[in-house]
C-alpha positions as CSV (number, residue, x, y, z in Angstrom):
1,X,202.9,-21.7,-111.4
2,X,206.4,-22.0,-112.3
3,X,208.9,-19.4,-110.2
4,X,209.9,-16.4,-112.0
5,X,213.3,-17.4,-112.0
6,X,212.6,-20.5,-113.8
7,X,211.6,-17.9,-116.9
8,X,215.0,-15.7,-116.0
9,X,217.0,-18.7,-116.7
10,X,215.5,-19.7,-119.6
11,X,216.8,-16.7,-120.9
12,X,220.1,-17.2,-119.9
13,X,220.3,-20.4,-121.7
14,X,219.3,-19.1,-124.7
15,X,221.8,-16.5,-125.2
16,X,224.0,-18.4,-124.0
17,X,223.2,-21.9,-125.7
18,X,222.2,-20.2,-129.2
19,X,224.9,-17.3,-129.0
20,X,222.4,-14.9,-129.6
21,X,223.4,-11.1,-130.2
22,X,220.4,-10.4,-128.2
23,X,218.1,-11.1,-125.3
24,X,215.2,-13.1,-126.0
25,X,212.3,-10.7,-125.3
26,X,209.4,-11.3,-122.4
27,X,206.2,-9.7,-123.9
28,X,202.8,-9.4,-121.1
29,X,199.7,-7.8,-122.2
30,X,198.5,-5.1,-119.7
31,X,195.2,-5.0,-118.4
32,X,195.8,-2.3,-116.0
33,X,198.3,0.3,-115.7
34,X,199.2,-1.3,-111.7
35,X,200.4,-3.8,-114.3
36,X,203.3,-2.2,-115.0
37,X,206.3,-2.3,-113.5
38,X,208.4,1.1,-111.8
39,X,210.9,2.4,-113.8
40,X,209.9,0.9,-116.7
41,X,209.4,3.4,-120.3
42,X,206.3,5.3,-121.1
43,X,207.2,6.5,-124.5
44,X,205.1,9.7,-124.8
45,X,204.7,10.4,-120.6
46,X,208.6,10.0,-120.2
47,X,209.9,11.5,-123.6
48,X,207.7,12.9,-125.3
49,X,207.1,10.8,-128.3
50,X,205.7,8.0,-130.0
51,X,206.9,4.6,-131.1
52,X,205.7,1.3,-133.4
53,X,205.5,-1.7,-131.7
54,X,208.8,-3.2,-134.0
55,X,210.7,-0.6,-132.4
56,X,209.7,-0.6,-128.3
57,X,211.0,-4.5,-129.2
58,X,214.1,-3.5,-130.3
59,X,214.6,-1.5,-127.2
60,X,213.9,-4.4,-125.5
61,X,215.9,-6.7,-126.7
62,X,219.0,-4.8,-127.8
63,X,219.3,-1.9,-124.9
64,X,217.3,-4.1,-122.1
65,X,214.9,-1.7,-121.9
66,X,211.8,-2.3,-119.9
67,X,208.8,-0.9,-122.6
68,X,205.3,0.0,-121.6
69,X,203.3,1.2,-124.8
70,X,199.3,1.9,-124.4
71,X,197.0,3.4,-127.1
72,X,198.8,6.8,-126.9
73,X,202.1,5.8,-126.9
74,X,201.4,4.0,-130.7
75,X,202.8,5.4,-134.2
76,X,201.6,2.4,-136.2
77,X,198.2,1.2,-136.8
78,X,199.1,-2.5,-136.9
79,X,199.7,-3.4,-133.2
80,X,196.7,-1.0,-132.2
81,X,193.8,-3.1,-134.1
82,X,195.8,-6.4,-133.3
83,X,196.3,-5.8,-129.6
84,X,192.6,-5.1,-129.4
85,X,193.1,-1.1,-128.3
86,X,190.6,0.3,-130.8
87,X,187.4,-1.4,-132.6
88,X,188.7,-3.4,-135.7
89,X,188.1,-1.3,-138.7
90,X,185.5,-2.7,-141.2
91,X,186.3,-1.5,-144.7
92,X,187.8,-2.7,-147.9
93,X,191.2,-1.1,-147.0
94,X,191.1,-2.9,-143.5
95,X,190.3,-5.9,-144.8
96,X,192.3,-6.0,-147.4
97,X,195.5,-4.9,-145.0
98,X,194.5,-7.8,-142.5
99,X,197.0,-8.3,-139.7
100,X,195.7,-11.6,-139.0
101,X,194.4,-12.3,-135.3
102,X,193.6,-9.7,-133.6
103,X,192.6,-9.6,-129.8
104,X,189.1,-8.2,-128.6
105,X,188.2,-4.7,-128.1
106,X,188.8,-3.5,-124.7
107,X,190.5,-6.9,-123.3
108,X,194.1,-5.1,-122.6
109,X,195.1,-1.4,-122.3
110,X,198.9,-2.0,-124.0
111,X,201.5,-4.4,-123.9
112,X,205.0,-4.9,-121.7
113,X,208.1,-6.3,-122.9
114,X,211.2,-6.5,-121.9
115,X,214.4,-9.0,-121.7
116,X,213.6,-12.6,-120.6
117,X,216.2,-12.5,-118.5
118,X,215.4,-10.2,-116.0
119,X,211.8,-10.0,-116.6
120,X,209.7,-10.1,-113.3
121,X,206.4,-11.3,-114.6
122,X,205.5,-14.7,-116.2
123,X,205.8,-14.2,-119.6
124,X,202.6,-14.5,-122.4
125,X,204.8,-14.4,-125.2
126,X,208.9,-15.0,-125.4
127,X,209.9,-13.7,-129.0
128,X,213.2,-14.8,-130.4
129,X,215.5,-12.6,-132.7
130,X,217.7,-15.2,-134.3
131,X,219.4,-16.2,-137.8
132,X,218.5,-19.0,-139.3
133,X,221.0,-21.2,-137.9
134,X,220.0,-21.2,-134.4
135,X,216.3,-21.0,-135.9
136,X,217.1,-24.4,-137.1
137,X,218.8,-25.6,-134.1
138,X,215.4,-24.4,-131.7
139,X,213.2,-26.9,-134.5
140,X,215.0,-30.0,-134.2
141,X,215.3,-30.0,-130.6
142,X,211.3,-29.8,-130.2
143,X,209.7,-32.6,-129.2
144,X,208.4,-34.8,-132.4
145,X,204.6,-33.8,-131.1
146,X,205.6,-30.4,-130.4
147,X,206.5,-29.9,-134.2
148,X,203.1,-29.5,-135.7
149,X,202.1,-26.4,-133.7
150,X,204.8,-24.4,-135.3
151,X,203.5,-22.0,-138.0
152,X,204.8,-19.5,-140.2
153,X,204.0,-16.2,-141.2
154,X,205.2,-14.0,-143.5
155,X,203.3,-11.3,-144.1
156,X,202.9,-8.0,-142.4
157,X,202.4,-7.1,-139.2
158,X,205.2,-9.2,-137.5
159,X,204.3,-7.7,-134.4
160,X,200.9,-8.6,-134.3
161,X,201.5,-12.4,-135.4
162,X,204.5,-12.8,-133.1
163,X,202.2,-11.8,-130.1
164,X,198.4,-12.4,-130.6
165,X,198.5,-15.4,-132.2
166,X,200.8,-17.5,-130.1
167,X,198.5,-16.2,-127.1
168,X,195.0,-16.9,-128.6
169,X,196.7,-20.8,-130.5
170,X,199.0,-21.9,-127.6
171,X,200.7,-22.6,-131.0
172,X,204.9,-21.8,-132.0
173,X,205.3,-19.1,-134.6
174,X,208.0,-18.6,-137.0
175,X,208.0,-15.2,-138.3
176,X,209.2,-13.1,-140.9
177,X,210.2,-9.3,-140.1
178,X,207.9,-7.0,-141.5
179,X,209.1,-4.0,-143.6
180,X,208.7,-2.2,-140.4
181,X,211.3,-4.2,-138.5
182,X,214.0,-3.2,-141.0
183,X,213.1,0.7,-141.6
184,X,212.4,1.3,-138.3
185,X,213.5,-1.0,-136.0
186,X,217.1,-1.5,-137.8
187,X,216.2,-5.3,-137.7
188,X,219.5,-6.8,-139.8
189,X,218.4,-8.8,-142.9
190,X,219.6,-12.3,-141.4
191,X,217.1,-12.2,-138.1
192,X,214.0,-13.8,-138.2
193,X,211.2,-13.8,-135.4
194,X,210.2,-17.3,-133.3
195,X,207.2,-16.5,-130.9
196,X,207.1,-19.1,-128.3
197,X,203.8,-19.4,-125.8
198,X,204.5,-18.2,-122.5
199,X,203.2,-21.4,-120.7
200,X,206.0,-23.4,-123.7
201,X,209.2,-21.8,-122.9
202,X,210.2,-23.7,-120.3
203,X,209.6,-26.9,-121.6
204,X,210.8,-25.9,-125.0
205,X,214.7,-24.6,-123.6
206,X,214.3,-28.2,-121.5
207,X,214.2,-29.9,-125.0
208,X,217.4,-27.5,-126.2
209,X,219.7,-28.4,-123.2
210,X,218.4,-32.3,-124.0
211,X,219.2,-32.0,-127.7
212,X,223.0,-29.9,-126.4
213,X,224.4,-33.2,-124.4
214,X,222.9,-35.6,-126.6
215,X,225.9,-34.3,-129.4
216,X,223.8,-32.1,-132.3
217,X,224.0,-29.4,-130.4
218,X,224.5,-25.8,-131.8
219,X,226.3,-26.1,-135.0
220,X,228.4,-23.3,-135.3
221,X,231.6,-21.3,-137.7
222,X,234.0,-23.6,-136.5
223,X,232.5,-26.9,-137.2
224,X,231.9,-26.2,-141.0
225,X,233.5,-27.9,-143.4
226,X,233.2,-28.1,-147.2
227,X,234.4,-32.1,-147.7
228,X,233.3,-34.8,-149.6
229,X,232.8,-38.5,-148.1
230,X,232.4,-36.8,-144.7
231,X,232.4,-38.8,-141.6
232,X,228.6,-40.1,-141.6
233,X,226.2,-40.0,-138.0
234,X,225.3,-43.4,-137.3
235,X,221.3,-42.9,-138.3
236,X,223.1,-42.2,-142.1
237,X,225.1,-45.5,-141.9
238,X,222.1,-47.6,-141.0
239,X,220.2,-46.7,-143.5
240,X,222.9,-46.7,-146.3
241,X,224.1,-50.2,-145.2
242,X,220.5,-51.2,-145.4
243,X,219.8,-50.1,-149.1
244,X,223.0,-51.7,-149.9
245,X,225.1,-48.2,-150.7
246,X,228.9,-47.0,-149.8
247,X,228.9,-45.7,-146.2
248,X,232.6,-46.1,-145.1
């Protein structure tokens, strides 16, 4: 088992690699309440409300709050039947408002997240707020077998495809805000979600410091440029000299 640190520093490198606005959040689902950590927020024991999922992540990620929310902490239905803390509803309105997978009945009590970076557990989940940019930049520095485990989603709930399917498909998941995130959670209309398997992050921020000194890197403000003929990467000059076309 890797050392928790190994997960802290993955963090690190993401904010710091991607220039993130915010911390990349560890999510762990709770089978006990020993599970969680002190100090960490019960929304309705230790304030006295209730919260949806969308919004206990932006806590998380923005305020580096360590969130805790069980059954009775919930003001959405959507993370509730996904995360398997009541019986999935059987009835045309259910079915027809399907939040995809959904865990079983009675495995976990609530869910834990909080930033990667000073998370002290080994992570299920690691979800990424980014724009599309760094989005991009995460892609292309997966491995080439890596690549075809990524899917998309892009229909409600985020919260439920950004955590129950990467844990149940060992698959990548790009995801698009629900209209939760932005009413609720004030997620801004560039940021998009990438879930990342707990037992992948490592390997995954291995391939983005690879693809960093290899040159690509992190393409950022200052290196756009509107300009015609510009200066061609060596793969384009290959393949243009090749089919006989101008490439100086």
């Amino acid at each position: 088992m890797p050392d928790i640190k190994e997960f802290n520093n993955c963090g690190k490198t993401l904010e710091q690699t991607l220039k993130l606005n915010n911390a990349p959040i560890a999510v762990k689902m709770l089978q006990d309440e020993s599970e969680i950590p002190s100090g960490a927020l019960r929304p309705k024991k230790d304030r006295g409300y209730h919260l949806a999922q969308c919004q206990a992540f932006a806590m998380s990620r923005r305020e580096n709050t360590i969130v805790a929310m069980l059954k009775e902490d919930n003001w959405c239905p959507g993370p509730v039947i996904a995360y398997g803390l009541v019986p999935r509803p059987d009835s045309p309105e259910a079915r027809k408002n399907n939040t995809g997978d959904v865990f079983p009945y009675g495995k976990y009590i609530g869910i834990l997240t909080t930033p990667l970076i000073t998370a002290g557990f080994e992570p299920d989940v690691v979800i990424i707020y980014s724009d599309t940019n760094q989005l991009r930049t995460i892609l292309l520095a997966m491995k080439q077998d890596e690549r075809p485990l990524v899917q998309g989603f892009f229909f409600p709930f985020s919260c439920a495809h950004s955590v129950v399917t990467p844990v149940l498909t060992e698959k990548y998941g790009v995801v698009l805000p629900d209209p939760g995130e932005y009413a609720r959670a004030l997620t801004q209309a560039g940021e998009i979600m990438f879930a990342v398997p707990g037992t992948k992050i490592i390997s995954l921020v291995n391939d983005l410091i690879n693809y960093k000194s290899s040159g690509p890197g992190y393409v950022h403000e200052t290196s756009m440029i509107m300009r015609p003929d510009f200066p061609q990467p060596e793969l384009y000059r290959k393949v243009f000299t090749a089919w006989g076309m101008d490439h100086e």
